[in-house]
Backbone as a chain_set.jsonl record, in Angstrom:
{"seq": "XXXXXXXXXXXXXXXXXXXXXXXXXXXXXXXXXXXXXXXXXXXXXXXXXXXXXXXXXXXXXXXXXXXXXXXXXXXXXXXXXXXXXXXXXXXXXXXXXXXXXXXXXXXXXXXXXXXXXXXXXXXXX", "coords": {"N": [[105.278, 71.852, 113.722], [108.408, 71.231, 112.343], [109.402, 73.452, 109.167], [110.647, 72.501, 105.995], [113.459, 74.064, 104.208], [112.281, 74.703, 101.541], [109.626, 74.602, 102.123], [109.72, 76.842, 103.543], [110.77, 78.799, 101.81], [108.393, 78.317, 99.767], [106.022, 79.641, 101.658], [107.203, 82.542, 101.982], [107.434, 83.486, 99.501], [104.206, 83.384, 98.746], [103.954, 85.594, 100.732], [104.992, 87.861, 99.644], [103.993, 87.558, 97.112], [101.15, 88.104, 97.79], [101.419, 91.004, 99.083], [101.947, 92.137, 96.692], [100.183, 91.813, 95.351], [97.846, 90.988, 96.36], [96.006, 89.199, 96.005], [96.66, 85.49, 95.923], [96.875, 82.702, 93.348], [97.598, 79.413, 93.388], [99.188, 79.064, 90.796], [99.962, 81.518, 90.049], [101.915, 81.324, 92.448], [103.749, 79.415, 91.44], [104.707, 80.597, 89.172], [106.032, 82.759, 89.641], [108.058, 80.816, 91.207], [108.936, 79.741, 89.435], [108.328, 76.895, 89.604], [107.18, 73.669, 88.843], [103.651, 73.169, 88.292], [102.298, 70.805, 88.906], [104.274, 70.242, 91.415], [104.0, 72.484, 92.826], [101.438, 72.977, 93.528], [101.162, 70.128, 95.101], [103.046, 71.074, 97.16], [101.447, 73.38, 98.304], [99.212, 71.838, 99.327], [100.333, 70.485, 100.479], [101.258, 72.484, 102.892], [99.316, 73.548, 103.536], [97.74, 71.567, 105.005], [99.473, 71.419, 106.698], [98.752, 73.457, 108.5], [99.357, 76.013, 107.812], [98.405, 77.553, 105.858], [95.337, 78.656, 104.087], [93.126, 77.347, 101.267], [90.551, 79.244, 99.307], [87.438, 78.261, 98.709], [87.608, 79.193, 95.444], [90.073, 79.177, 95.167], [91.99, 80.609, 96.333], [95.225, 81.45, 97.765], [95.476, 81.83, 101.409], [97.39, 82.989, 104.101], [97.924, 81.197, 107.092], [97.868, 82.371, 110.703], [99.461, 81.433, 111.632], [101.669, 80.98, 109.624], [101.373, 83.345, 108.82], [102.829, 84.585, 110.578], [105.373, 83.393, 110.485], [106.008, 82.989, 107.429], [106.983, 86.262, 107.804], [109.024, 86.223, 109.664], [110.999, 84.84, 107.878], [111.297, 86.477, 105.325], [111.922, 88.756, 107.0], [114.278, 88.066, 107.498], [115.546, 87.918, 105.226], [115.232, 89.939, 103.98], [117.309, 91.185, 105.743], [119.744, 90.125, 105.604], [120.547, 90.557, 103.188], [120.766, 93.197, 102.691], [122.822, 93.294, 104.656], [124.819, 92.126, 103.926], [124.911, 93.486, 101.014], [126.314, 95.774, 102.369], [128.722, 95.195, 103.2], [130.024, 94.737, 100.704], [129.59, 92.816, 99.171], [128.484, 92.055, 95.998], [125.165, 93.498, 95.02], [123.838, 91.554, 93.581], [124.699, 88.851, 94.032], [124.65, 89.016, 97.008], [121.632, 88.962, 97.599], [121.371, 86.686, 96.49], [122.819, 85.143, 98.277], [121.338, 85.543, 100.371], [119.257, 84.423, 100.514], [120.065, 81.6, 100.836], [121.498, 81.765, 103.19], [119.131, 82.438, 105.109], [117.823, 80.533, 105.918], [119.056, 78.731, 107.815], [120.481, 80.277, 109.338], [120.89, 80.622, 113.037], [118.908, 82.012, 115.318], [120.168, 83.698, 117.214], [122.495, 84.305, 115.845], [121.079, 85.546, 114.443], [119.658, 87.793, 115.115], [122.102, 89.184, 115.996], [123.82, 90.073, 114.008], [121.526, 91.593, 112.608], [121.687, 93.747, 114.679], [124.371, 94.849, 114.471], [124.055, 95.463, 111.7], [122.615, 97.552, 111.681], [123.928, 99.227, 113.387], [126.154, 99.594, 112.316], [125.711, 100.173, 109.722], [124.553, 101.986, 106.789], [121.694, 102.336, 105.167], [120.247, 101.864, 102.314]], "CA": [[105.985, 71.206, 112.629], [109.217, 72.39, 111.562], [109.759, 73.245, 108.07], [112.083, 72.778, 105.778], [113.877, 74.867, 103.212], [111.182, 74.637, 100.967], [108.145, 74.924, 102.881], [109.562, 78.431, 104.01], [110.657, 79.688, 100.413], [106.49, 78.937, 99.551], [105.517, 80.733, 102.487], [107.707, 83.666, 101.539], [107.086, 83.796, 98.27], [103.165, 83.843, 99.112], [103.248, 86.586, 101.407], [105.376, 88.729, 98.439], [102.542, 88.099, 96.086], [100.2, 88.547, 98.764], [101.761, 91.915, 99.058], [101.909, 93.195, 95.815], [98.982, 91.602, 94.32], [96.569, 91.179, 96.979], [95.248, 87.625, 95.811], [96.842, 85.141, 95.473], [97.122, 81.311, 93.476], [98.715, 78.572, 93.159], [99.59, 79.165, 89.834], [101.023, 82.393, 90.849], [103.597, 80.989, 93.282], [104.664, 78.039, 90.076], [105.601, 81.262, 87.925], [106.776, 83.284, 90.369], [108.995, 80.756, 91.056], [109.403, 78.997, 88.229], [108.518, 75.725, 89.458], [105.603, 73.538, 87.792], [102.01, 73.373, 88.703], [102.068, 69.528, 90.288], [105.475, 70.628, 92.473], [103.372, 73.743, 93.905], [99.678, 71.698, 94.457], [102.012, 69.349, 96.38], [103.932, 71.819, 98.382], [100.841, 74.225, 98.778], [98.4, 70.952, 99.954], [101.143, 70.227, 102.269], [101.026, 73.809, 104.019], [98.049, 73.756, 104.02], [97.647, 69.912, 105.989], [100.213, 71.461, 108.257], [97.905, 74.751, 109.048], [100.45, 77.099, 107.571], [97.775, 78.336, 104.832], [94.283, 78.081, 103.68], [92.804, 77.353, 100.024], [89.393, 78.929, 99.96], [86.917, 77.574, 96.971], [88.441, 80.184, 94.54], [91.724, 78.544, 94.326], [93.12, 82.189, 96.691], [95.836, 81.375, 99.048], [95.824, 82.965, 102.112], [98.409, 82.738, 105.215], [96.689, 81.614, 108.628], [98.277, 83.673, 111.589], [100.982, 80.637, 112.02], [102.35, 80.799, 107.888], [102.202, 84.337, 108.371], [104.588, 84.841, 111.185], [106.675, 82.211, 109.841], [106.703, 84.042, 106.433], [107.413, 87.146, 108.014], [110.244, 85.46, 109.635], [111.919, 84.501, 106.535], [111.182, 87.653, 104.627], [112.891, 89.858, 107.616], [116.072, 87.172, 107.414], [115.683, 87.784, 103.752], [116.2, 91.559, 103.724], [117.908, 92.43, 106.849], [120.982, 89.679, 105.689], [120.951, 91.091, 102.027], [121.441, 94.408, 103.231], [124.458, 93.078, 105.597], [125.786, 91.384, 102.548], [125.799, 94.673, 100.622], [127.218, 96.366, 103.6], [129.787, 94.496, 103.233], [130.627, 95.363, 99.557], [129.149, 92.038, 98.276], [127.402, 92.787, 94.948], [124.125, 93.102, 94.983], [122.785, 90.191, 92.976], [125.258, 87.894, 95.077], [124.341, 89.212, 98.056], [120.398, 88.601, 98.012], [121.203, 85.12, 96.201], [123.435, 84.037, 99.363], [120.726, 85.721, 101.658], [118.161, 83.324, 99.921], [120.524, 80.649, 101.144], [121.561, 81.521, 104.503], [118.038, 83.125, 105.887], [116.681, 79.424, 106.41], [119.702, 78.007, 108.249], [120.845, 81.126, 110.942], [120.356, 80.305, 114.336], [118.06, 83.08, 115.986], [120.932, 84.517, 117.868], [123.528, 84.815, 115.027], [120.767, 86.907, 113.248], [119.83, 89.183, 116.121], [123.925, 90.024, 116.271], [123.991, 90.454, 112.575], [121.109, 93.145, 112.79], [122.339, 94.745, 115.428], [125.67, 95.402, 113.843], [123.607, 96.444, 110.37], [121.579, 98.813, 112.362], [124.501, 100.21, 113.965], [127.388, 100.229, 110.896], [125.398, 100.157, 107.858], [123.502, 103.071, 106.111], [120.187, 101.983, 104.361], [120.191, 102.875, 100.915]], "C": [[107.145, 72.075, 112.171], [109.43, 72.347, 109.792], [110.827, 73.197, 107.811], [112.826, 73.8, 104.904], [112.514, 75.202, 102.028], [109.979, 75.355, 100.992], [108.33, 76.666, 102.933], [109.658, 79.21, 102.741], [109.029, 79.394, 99.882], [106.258, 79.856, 100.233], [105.979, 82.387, 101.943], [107.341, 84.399, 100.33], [105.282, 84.015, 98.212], [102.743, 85.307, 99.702], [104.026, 87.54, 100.508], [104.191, 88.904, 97.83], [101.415, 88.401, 96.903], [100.111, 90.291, 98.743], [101.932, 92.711, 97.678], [101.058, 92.63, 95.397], [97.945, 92.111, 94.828], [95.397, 89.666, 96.763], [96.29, 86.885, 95.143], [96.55, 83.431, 95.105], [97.87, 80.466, 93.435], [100.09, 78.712, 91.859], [100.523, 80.478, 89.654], [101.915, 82.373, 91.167], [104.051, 80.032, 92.33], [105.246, 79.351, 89.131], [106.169, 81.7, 88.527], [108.288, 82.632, 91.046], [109.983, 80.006, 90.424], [109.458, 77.26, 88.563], [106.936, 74.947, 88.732], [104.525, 73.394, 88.277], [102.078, 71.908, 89.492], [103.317, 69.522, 91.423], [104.606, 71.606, 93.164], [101.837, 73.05, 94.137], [100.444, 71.143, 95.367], [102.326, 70.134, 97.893], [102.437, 72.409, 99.157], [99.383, 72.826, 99.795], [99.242, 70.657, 101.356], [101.287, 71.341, 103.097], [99.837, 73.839, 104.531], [97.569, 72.573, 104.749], [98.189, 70.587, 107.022], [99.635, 72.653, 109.29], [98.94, 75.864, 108.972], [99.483, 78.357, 106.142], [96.458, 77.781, 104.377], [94.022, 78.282, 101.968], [91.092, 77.8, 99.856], [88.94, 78.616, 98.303], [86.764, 78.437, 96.027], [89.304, 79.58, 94.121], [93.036, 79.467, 95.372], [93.534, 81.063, 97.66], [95.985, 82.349, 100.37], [96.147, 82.003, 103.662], [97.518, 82.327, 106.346], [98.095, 82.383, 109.481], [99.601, 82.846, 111.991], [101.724, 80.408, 110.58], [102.151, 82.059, 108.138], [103.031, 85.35, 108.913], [105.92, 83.859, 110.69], [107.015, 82.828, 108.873], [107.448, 85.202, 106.256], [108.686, 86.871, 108.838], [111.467, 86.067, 108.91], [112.14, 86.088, 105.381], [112.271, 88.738, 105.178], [114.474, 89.371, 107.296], [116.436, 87.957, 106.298], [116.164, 89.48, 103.529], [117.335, 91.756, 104.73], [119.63, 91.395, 106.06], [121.221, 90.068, 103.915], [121.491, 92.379, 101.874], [122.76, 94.287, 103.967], [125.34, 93.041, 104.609], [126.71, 92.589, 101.553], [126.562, 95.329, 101.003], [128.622, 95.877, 103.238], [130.803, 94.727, 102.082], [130.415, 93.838, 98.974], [127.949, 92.87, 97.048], [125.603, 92.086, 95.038], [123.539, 91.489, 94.417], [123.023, 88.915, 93.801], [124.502, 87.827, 96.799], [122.664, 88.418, 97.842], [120.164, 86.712, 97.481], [121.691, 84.368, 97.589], [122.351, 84.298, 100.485], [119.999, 84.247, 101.507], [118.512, 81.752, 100.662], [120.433, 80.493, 102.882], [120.237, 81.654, 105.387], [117.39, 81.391, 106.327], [117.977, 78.492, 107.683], [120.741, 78.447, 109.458], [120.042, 81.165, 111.402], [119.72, 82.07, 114.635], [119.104, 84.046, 116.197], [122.238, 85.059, 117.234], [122.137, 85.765, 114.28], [120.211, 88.079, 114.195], [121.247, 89.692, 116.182], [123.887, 90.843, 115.205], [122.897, 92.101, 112.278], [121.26, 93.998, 113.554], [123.1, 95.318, 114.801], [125.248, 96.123, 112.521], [123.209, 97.205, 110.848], [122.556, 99.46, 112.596], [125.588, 100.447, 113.03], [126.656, 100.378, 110.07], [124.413, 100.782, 107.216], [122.87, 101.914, 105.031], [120.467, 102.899, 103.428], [120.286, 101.669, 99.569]], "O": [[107.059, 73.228, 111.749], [109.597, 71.27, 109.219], [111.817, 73.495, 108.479], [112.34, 74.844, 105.339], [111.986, 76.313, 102.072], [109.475, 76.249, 100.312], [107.523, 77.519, 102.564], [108.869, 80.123, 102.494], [108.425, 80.422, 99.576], [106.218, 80.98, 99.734], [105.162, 83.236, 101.585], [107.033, 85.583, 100.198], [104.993, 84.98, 97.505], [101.758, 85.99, 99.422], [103.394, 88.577, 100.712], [103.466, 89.899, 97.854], [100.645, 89.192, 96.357], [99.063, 90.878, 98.473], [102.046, 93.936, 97.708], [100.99, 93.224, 94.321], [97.237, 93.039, 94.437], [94.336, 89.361, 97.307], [96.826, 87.277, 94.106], [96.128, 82.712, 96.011], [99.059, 80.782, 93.447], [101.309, 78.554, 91.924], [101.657, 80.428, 89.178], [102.865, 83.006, 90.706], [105.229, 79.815, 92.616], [106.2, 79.124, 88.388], [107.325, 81.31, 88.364], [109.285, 83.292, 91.342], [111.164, 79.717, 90.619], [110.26, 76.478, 88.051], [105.948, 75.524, 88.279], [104.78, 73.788, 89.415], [101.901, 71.924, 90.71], [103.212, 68.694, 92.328], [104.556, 71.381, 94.373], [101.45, 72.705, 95.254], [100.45, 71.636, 96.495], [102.035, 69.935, 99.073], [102.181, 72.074, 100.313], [98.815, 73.174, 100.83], [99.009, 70.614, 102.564], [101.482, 71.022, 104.269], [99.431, 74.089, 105.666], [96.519, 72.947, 105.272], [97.686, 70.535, 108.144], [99.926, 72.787, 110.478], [99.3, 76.519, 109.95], [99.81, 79.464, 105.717], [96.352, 76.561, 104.256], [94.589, 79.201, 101.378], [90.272, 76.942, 100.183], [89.56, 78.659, 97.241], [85.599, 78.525, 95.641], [89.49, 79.345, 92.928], [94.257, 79.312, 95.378], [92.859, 80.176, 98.183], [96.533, 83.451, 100.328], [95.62, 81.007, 104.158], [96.489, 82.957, 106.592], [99.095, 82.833, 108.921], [100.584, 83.356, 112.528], [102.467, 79.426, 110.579], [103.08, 82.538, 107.487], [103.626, 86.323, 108.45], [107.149, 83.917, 110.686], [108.122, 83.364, 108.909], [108.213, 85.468, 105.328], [109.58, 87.612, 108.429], [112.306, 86.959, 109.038], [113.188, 86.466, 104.857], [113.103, 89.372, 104.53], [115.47, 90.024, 106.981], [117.473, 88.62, 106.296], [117.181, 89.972, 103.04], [118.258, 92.519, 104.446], [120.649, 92.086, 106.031], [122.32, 89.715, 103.488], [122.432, 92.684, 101.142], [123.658, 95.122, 103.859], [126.357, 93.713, 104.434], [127.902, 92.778, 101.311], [127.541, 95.657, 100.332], [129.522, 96.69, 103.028], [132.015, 94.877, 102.24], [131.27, 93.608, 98.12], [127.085, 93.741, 97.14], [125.082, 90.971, 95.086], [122.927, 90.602, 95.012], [122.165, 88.126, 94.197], [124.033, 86.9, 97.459], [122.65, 87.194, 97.973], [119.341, 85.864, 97.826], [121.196, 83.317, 97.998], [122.303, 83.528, 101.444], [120.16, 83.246, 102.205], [117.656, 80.927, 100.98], [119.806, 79.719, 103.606], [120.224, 80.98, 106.417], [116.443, 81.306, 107.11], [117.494, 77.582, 108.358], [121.451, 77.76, 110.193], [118.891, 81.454, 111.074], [120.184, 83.086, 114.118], [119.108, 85.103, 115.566], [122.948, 85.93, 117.738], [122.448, 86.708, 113.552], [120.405, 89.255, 113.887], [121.349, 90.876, 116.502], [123.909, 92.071, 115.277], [123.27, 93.219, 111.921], [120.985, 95.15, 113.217], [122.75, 96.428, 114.399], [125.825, 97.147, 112.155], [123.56, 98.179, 110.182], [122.456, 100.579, 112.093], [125.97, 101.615, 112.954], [127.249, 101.08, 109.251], [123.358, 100.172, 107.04], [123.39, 101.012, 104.375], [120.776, 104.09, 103.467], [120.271, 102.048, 98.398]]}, "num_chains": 1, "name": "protein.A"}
């Protein structure tokens, strides 16, 4: 199934709180990203129909092994083209807002170029 814009900002945003929490719920990903509690049941029932995440009888979300290469995906897009951005001498805040944008909509092979070229011009920092 491919997702769409959407689908992948849940995923992403899951495996964040995943990562700094360590459990997470639904209710979680609605503050985190500020959307409301029957918009994230929706979304998160539909990941979970598509086998992108399980709900166990807790309420915890957790990634199956196909939502959490997909997340990790989106996450790498998500830094490696915010870092380019800065590179670049875009300001921070801009920068990780346009990553947010572009990371769901570069082709594979424009973002392998793109980290190449950060790897090889652009100090980490």
């Amino acid at each position: 199934m491919q997702l769409q814009e959407s689908g992948e900002m849940y995923l992403e945003t899951i495996l964040v709180l995943t990562r700094r929490n360590g459990a997470v719920r639904a209710v979680d990903v609605g503050e985190e990203m500020n959307f409301s509690k029957p918009s994230v049941s929706r979304a998160v029932h539909l990941l979970e129909d598509s086998g992108y995440l399980v709900i166990d009888r807790n309420g915890f979300l957790r990634l199956t092994e196909t939502g959490l290469a997909h997340a990790e995906k989106i996450y790498e897009r998500h830094n490696v083209l915010s870092a380019f951005f800065k590179c670049l001498g875009v300001s921070p805040d801009v920068a990780v807002e346009d990553a947010c944008k572009v990371e769901h909509y570069i082709s594979d092979e424009t973002f392998a170029a793109i980290k190449r070229y950060k790897e090889a011009n652009c100090k980490e920092g």
